[in-house]
C-alpha positions as CSV (number, residue, x, y, z in Angstrom):
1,X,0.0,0.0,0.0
2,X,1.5,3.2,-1.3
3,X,1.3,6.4,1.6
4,X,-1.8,8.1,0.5
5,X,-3.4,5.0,0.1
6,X,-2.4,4.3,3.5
7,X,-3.0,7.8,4.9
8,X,-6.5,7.5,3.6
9,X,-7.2,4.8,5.1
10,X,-5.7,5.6,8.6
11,X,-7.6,9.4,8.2
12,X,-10.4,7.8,7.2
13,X,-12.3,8.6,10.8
14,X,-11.4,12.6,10.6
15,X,-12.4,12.4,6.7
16,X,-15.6,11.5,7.8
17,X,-15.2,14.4,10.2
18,X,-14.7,17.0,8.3
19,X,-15.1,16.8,4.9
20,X,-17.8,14.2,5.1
21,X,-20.2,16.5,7.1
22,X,-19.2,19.7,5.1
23,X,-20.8,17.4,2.2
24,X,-23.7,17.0,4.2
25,X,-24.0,20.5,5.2
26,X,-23.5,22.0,1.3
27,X,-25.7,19.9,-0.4
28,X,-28.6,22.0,-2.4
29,X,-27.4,24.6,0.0
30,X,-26.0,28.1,-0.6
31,X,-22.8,28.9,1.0
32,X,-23.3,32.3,3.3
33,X,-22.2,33.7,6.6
34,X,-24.6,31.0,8.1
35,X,-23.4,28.0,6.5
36,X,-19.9,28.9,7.3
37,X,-20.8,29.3,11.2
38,X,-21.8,25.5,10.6
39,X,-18.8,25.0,9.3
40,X,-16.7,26.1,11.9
41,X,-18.6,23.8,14.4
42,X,-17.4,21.2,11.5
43,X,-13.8,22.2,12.2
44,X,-13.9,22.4,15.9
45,X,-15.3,19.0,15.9
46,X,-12.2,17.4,14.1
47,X,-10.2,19.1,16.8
48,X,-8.9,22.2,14.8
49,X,-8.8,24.0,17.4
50,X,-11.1,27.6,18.2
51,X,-8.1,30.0,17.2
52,X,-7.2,28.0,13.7
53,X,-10.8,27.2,13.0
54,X,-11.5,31.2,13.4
55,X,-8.6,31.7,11.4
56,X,-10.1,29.9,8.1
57,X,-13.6,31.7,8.7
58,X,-12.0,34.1,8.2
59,X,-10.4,34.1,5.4
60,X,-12.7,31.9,4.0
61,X,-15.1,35.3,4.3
62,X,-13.1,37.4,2.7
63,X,-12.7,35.2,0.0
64,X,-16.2,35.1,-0.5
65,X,-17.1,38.8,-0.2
66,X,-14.5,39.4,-2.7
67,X,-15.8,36.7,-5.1
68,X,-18.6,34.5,-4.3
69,X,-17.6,30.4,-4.1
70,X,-19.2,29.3,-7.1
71,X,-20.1,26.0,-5.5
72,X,-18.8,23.6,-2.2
73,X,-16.3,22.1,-4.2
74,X,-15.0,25.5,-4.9
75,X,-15.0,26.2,-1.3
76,X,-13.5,23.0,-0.4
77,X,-10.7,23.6,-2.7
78,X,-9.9,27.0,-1.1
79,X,-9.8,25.1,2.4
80,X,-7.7,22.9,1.2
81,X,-5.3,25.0,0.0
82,X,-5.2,27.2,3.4
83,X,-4.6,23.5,5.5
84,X,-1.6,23.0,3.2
85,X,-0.1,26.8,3.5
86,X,-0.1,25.6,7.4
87,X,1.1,22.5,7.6
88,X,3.9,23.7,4.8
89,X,4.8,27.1,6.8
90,X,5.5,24.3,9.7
91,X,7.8,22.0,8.1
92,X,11.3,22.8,8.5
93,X,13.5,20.1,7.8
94,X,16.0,18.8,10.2
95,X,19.9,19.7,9.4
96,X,22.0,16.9,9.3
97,X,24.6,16.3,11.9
98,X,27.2,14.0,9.2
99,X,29.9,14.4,12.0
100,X,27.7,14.2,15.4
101,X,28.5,10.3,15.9
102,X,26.1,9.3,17.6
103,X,23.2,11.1,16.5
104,X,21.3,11.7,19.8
105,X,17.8,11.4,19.8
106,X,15.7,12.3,23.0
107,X,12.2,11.1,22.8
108,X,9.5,12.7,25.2
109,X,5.9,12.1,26.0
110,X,3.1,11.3,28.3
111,X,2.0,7.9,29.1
112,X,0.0,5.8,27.0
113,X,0.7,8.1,24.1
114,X,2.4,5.0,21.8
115,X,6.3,6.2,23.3
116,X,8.1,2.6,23.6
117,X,6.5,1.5,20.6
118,X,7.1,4.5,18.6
119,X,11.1,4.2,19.5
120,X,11.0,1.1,18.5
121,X,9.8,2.1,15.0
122,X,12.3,4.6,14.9
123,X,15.0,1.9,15.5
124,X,13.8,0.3,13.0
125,X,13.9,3.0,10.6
126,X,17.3,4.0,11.2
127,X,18.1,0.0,11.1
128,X,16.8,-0.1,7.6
129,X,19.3,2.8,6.5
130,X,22.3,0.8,7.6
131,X,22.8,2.6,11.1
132,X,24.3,1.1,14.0
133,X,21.5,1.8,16.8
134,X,21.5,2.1,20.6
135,X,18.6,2.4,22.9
136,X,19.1,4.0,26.4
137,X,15.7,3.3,29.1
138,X,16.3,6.5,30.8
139,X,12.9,5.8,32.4
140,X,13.6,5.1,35.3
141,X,10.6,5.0,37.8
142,X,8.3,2.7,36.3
143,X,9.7,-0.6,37.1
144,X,8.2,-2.1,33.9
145,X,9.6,0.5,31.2
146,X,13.0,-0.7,30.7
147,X,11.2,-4.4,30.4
148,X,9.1,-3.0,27.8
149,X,11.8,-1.3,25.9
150,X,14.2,-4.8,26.3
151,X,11.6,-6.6,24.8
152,X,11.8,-4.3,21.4
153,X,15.6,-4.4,21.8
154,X,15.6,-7.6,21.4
155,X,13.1,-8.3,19.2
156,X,15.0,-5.7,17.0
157,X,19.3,-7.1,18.0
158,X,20.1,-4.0,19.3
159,X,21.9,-3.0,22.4
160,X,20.2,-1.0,25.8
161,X,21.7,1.0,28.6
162,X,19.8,0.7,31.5
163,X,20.4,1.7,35.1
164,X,18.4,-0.5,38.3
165,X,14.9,0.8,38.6
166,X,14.3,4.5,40.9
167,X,17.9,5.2,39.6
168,X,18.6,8.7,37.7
169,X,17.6,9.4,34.6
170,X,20.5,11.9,33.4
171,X,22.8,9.5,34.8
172,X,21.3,6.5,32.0
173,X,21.4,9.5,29.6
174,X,25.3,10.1,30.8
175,X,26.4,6.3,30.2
176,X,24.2,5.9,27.0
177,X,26.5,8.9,25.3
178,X,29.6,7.5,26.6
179,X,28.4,3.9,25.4
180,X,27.5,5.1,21.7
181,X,30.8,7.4,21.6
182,X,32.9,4.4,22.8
183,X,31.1,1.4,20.3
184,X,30.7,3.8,17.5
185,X,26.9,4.0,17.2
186,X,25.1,6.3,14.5
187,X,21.9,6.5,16.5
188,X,21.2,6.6,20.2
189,X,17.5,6.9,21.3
190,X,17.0,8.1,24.7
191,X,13.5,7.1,26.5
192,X,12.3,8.9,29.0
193,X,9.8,8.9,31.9
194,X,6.2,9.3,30.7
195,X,5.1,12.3,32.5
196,X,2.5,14.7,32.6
197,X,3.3,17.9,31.4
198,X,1.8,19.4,34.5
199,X,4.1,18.0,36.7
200,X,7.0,20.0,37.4
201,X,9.2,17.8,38.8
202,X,9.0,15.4,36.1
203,X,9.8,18.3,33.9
204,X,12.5,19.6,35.6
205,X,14.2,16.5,35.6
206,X,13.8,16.0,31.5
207,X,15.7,19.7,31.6
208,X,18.3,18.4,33.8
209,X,18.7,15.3,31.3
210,X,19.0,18.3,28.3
211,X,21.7,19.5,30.5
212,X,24.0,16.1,31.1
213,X,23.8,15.1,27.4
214,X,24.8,18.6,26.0
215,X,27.6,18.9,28.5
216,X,28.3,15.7,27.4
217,X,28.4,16.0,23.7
218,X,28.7,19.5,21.9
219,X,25.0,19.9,20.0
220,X,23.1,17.2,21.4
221,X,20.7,16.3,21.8
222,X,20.2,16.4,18.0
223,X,16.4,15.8,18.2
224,X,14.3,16.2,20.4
225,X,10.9,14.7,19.5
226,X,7.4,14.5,21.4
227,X,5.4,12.1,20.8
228,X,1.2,12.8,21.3
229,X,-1.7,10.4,20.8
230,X,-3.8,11.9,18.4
231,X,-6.5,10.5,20.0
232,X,-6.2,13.2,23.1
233,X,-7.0,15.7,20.4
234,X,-7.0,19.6,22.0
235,X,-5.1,18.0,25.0
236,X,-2.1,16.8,22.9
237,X,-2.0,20.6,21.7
238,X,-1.2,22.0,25.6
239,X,0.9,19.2,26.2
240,X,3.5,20.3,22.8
241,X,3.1,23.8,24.5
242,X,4.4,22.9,27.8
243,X,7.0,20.4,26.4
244,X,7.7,23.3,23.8
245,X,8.2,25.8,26.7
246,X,10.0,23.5,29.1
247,X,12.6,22.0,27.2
248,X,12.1,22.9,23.6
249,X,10.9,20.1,20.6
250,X,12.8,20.1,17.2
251,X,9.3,18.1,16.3
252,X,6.5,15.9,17.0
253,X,5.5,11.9,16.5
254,X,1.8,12.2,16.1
255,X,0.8,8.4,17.0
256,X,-2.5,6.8,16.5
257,X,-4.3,8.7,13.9
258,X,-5.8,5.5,12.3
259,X,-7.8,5.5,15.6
260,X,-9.1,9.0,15.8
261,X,-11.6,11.9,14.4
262,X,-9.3,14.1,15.8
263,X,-6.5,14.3,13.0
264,X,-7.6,18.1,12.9
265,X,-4.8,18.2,15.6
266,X,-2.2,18.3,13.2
267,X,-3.8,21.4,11.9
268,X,-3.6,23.2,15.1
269,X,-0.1,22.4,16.5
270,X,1.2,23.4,13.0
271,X,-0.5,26.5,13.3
272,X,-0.2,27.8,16.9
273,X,3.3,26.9,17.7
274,X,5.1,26.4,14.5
275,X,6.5,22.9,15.6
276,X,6.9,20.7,12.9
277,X,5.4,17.3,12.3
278,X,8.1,15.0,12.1
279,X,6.2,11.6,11.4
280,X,3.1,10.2,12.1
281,X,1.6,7.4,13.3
282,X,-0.3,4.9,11.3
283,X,-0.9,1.9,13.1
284,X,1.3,-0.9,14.6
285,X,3.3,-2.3,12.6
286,X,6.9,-1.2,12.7
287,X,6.7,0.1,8.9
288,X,3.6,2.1,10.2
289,X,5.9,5.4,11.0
290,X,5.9,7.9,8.1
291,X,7.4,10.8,7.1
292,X,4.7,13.5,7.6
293,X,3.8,15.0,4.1
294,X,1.8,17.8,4.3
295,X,0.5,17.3,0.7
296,X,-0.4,13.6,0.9
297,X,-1.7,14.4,4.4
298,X,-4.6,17.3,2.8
299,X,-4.9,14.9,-0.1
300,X,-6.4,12.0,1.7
301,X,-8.6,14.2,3.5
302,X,-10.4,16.0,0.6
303,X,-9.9,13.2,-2.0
C-alpha cells in the first residue's frame, strides 16, 4: 500500500469528520455567513482547534465577499489549500549532523501516548538505512519501562543501557553517550519517563537530562521529539506547549491517527506553535511510522 493509500485509510475517521459532514452540510445549499458558522462547528469537531478554525472563517469570508464560491467544491478547494499553507509554513527540515557520531535522539511524552512502541519504529527506521542503533531506558521509575523497551531491543538485535529501577535518569542519559561514543553507534534513542506535562518535577528533571547530554556532547541532543496520541486531540496541543516551553521540541511523532476523528490536531499544532510534524503514526506495525507530508496528508482528506 502506497502512503496516500495508506493515509486515507488511517484518516479515514477525521475524513468522515470533516469533509464528510461539510458534504452533508453544502448539499442544495447556498454557502453564506450561516453556512460557514456550521462549518466552523465542523472544524472544531475534528479538533482544529477555536483560534485556527476562526482563522479559516475568516479568510474563508473574505474570499467570499471578494468573489462569491461558485459551489462547495470550490470552497473546499480554497480550504484545502489554506490547511496545506499551514502545515507547509511548519515543516522545516532537520539539518544533518554528518559528523555528530552518535546522532542523539531524546524522545519525550506522556504515558499511554504510543512512546516505547514509537522508539521502537524509529529503530527500526534508522536499522533499515544501515545505522548502528542504541537504545538508552532513561525511564527510570516505572519498574516495567526498561522491560518494555528490552523486549523491542531484542526483538530488534540491538543493544540498551539501563540503570536499576528508581535510579537517575541523566545518569542512564550520561552512560548511553559514553556507550554510543565508545562502540561507534550512528543512533542513540534516549527514553524517557512518561510524565505529565503538569508535573513540574517530572519536567525539571527532562531539563536536567537536556543539561547532562549537552555537556556531554557538543550539539546534542540532536532531536528532540514528542510524541502525542492523536486521539487526546486539543489536550495533545497544551501538552507540545508545555513540552515546547519547558525544554524545547525540534518536532513531533503524532501516534494513533488511524484511531481517531481528531486528525484536525495536526492542523492546530502546526498553526499555533510552529512545531513541525516529524512523522506520524499509522498503526502498529513497525513500517507504520511515516514521514509527515503535508500534501499527501490534505490529499487523503479532501480526495
Amino acid at each position: 500500500m502506497n502512503l496516500l493509500a495508506q493515509l486515507r485509510s488511517s484518516l479515514k475517521r477525521t475524513q468522515e469528520a470533516l469533509i464528510g459532514r461539510m458534504d452533508l452540510l453544502f448539499s442544495g445549499r447556498a454557502i453564506d455567513d450561516s453556512s460557514l458558522e456550521e462549518l466552523e462547528e465542523i472544524l472544531l469537531s475534528a479538533d482544529i482547534g477555536v483560534p485556527t478554525a476562526e482563522s479559516l472563517l475568516a479568510s474563508l469570508r473574505e474570499r467570499m465577499r471578494k468573489s462569491a464560491f461558485q459551489d462547495s467544491q470550490d470552497l473546499k478547494a480554497s480550504l484545502k489549500q489554506q490547511l496545506l499553507s499551514i502545515l507547509d509554513q511548519a515543516k522545516r527540515e532537520v539539518a544533518p549532523h554528518p559528523l555528530a557520531i552518535p546522532h542523539v535522539i531524546l524522545v519525550l511524552g506522556v504515558n499511554g501516548t504510543g512512546k516505547t512502541t514509537t522508539i521502537a519504529k524509529l529503530a527500526h527506521r534508522h536499522q533499515r538505512e544501515g545505522k548502528e542503533v542504541l537504545l538508552a531506558a532513561a525511564d527510570t521509575y516505572r519498574a516495567a519501562a526498561a522491560d518494555q523497551l528490552k523486549i523491542w531491543a531484542d526483538r530488534l538485535g540491538v543493544e540498551m543501557i539501563h540503570h536499576q529501577p528508581g535510579g537517575d535518569p541523566s545518569a542512564v542519559a550520561f552512560d548511553a553517550v559514553n556507550a554510543a561514543q565508545s562502540r561507534k553507534k550512528d543512533i542513540l534513542i534516549i527514553d524517557t519517563a512518561g510524565r505529565l506535562h503538569t508535573n513540574r518535577a517530572l519536567m525539571e528533571e527532562v531539563k536536567k537530562m537536556r543539561r547532562t547530554i549537552g555537556r556531554q556532547m557538543e550539539g546534542a541532543p540532536h532531536e528532540v521529539l514528542l510524541v502525542l496520541d492523536a486521539t487526546t486531540g486539543n489536550n495533545g496541543l497544551q501538552q507540545a506547549r508545555d513540552f515546547q516551553n519547558a525544554v524545547g521540541l525540534t518536532g513531533l511523532v503524532v501516534a494513533k491517527l488511524d484511531g481517531t476523528a481528531k486528525g484536525g490536531i495536526v492542523v492546530a499544532i502546526a498553526d499555533q506553535l510552529r512545531i513541525p510534524v516529524r512523522y506520524i503514526g499509522l498503526g502498529e506495525h513497525l513500517e507504520d511510522l511515516q514521514d509527515f507530508d503535508p500534501q499527501a496528508f490534505v490529499d487523503a482528506l479532501f480526495e
